[in-house]
C-alpha positions in Angstrom: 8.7 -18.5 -11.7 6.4 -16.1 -10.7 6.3 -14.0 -7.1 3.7 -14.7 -4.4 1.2 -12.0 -3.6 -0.5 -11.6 -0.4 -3.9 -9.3 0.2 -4.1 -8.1 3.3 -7.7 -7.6 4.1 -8.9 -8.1 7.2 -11.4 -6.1 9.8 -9.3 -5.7 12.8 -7.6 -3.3 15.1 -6.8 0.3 12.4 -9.0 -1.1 10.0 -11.9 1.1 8.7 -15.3 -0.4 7.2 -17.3 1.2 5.0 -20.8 0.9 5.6 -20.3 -1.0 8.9 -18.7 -3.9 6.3 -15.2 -4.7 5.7 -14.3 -2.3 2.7 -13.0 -5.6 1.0 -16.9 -7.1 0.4 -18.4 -3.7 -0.6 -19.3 -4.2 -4.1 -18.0 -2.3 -7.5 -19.5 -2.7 -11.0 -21.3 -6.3 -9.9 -18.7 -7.6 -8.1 -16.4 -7.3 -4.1 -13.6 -4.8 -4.7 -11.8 -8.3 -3.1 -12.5 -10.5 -6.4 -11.5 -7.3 -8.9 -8.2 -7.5 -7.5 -8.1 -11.2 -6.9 -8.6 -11.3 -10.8 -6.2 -9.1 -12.0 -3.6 -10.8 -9.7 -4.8 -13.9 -11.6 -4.6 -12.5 -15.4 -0.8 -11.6 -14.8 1.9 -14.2 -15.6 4.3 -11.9 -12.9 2.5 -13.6 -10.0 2.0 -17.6 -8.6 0.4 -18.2 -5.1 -1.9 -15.4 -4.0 -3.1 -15.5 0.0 -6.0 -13.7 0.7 -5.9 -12.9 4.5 -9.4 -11.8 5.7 -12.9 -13.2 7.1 -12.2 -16.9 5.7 -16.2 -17.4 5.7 -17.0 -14.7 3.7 -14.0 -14.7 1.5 -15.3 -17.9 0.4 -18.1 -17.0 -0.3 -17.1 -14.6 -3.1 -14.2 -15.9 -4.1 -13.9 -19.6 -3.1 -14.0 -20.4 -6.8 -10.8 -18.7 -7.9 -7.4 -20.7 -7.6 -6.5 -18.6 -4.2 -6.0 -19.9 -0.9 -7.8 -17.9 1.9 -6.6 -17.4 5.2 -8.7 -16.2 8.2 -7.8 -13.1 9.7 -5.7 -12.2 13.0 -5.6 -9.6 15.3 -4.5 -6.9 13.5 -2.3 -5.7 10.1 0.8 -7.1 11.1 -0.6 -10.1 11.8 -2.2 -10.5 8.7 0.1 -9.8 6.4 2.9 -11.9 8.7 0.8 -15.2 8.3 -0.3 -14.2 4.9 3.6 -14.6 4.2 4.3 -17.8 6.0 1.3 -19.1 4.2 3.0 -18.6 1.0 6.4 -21.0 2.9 5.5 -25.2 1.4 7.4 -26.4 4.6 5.1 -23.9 6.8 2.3 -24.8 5.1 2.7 -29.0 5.8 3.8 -28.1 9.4 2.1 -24.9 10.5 5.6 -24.5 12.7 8.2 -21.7 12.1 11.7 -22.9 12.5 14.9 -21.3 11.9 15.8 -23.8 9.1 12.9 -22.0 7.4 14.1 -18.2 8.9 17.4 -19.2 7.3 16.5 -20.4 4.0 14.0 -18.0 3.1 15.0 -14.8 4.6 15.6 -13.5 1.2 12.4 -14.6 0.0 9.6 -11.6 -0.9 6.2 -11.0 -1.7 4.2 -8.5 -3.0 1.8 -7.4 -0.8 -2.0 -5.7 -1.6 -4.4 -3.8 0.8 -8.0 -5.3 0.1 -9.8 -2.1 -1.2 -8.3 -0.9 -4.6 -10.9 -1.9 -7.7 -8.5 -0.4 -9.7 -5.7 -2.5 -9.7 -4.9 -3.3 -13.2 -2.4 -6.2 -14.5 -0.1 -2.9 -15.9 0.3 -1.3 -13.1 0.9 -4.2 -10.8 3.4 -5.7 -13.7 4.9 -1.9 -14.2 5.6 -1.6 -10.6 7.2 -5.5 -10.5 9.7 -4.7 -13.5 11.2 -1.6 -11.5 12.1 -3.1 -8.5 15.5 -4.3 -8.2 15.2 -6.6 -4.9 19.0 -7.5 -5.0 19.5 -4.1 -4.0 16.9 -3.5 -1.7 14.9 -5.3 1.2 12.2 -3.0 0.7 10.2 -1.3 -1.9 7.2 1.0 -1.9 5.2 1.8 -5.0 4.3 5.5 -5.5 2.1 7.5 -7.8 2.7 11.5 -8.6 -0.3 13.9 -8.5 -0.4 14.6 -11.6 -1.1 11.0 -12.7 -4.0 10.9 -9.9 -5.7 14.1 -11.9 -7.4 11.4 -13.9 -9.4 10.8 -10.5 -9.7 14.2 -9.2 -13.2 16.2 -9.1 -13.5 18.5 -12.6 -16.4 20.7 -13.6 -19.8 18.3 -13.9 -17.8 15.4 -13.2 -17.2 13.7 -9.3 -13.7 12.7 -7.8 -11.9 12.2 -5.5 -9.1 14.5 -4.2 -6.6 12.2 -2.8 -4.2 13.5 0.2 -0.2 13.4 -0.9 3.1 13.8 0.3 4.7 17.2 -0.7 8.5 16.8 -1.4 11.1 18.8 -3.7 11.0 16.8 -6.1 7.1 16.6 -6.8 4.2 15.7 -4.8 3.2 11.9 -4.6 1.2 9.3 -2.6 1.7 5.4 -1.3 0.0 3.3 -4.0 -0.7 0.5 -2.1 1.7 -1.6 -3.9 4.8 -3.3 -1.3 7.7 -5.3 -2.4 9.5 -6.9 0.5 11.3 -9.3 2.4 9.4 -9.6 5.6 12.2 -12.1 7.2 14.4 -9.0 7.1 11.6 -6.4 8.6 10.4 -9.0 11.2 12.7 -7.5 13.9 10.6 -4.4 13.6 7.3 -5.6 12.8 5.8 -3.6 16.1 7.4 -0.1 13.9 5.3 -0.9 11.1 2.1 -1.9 12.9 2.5 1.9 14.6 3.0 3.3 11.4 -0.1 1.7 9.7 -2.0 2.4 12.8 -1.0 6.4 12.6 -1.5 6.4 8.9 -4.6 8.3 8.6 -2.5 11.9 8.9 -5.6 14.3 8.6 -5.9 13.6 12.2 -4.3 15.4 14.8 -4.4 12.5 17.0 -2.3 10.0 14.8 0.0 12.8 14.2 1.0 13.7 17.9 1.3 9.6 18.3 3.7 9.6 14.9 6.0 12.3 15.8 6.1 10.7 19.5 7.0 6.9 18.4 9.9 9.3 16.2 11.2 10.7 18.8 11.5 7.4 20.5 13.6 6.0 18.0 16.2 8.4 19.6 18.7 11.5 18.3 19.6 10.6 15.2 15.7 9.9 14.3 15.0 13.7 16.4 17.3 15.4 13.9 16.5 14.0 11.0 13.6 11.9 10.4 11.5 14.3 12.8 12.4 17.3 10.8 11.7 15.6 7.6 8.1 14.6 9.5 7.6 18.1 10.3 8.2 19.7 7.2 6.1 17.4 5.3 3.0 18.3 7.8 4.0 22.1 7.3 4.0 21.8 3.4 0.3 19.7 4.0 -1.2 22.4 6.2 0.3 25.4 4.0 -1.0 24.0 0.8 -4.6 23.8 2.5 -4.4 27.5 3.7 -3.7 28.2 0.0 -0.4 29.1 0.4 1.7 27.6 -2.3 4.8 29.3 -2.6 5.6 28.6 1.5 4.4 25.4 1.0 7.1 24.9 -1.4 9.7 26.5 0.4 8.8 24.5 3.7 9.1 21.2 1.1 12.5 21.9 -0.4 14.7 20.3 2.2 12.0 17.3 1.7 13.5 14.6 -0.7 12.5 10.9 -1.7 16.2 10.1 -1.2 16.1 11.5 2.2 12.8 9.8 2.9 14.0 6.8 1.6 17.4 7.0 4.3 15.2 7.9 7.1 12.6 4.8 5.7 15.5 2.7 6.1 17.3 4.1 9.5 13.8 3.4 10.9 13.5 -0.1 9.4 17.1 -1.1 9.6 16.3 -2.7 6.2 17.1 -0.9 2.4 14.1 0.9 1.8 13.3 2.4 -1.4 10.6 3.9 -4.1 9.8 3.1 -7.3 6.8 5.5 -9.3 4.1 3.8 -11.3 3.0 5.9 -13.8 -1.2 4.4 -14.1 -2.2 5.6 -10.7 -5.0 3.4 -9.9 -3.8 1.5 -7.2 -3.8 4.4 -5.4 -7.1 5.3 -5.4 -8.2 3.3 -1.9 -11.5 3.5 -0.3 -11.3 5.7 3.1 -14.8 6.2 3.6 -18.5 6.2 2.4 -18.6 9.1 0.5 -15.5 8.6 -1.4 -16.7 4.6 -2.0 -20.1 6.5 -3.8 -17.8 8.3 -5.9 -15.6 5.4 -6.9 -18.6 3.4 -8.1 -20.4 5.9 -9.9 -16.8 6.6 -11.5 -15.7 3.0 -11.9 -16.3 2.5 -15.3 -15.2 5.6 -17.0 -11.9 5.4 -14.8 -11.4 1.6 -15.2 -12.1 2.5 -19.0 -9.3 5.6 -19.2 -6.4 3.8 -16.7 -6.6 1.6 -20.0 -6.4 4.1 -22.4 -2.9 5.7 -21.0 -0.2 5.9 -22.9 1.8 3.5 -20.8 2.0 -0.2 -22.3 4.1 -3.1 -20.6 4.7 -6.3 -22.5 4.7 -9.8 -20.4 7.9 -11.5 -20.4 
């Protein structure tokens, strides 16, 4: 049996469009970044119901002929991927009611869940990233991508790309793929954490910064100590590597862990939060904004064309 996915792709509150359009319907090599991944969730015997959460009459549109069931969109992420979740529940589905017979009996129930604007999620990577996560252990799980897997989209002499921001931590420099694993019974108690967090998620602005290390230092002492200093380094390492400065941006960095972002992860969630690396990389490459989209579609096909020429090859059970 299979695991449910659910792509969150709606145009609310924190979400950016593209174009004045929800990134989702912007169109890559003939088709809406929305069907690319709708059809690689599809090809992969790893995955059974898929809920698209979005604009139901446009999702229908372009994908009302693949065996997904579309869901019209809330009021904002948490939302969306909350009742993209339920939607995957058969008793929630006949009754449209949440009762704690349901809470009770699926709280350790998880799904994988998308964003709507990576074309180049692949069947691998989505499948590489499944086999590594170990969801007896954890509640949980992030996928991650190293920088020197997203090379292969970086700008190179004659060629476009896209330089893509990461985290800088001791034990290399990586970025949020896009990919979740989780049980969202378990994370429901802190559902209005994680909508701050997505909402403060673009970090090249000093806006959502000031509002990120503000909601930490919220959380109370433990979270100032710890989880704050953590922050703060990895802003310091960002900023330092900018300047140029390298060697202090590694210094400021070294105290900076994934096991210790992982503990602080899971302080903040009260859940067991961990990573797991992918090594493809092209779930990670998300479309931010207009000039970047340009890139990625000029690009598509010689990426698409080398993410399936890596050395990495997985085997369906």
């Amino acid at each position: 049996m299979g695991i449910d996915a659910v792509i969150a792709a709606g145009d609310g509150r924190a979400a950016r469009k593209i174009f004045k359009r929800n990134k989702a319907l912007l169109d890559v090599a003939g088709k809406p970044i929305i069907r690319h991944i709708c059809e690689a969730l599809l090809s992969s015997n790893e995955i059974d119901r898929i809920v698209v959460v979005g604009p139901k009459e446009s999702f229908e549109e372009v994908i009302g002929d693949l065996d997904v069931h579309i869901v019209g969109q809330k009021r904002n992420l948490a939302e969306n991927g909350w009742e993209g979740f339920l939607q995957t529940i058969p008793e929630y589905r006949q009754t449209g009611i949440l009762t704690d017979h349901i809470i009770e009996k699926y709280r350790n129930k998880y799904v994988l869940f998308l964003s709507g604007d990576i074309p180049l999620l692949t069947r691998q990577e989505m499948e590489e990233f499944i086999s590594k996560c170990d969801m007896e252990r954890y509640d949980y799980i992030a996928g991650i991508t190293l920088e020197k897997t997203l090379n292969l989209f970086g700008p190179t002499k004659g060629r476009p790309g896209i330089k893509m921001a990461t985290f800088h931590a001791k034990d290399g420099k990586f970025r949020q793929n896009n990919l979740h694993l989780c049980k969202p019974f378990v994370l429901y108690d802190h559902i209005d954490l994680i909508l701050k967090i997505y909402e403060f998620r673009y970090q090249k602005e000093l806006k959502n910064i000031i509002m990120a290390t503000i909601e930490i230092v919220k959380l109370g002492p433990w979270h100032i100590g710890y989880t704050l200093g953590l922050y703060i380094l990895l802003q310091l390492s960002t900023g330092l590597t900018a300047l140029g400065l390298g060697l202090l941006a590694r210094i400021s960095s070294f105290p900076v862990t994934r096991k210790r972002l992982e503990k602080a992860a899971s302080a903040m969630l009260g859940a067991r939060c961990t990573t797991v690396e992918t090594t493809i990389g092209g779930a990670a490459l998300d479309v931010d904004n207009e000039k970047d989209f340009l890139t990625l579609s000029i690009m598509y096909k010689d990426w698409i064309q080398q993410i399936h020429q890596t050395d990495y090859h997985y085997s369906s059970r």
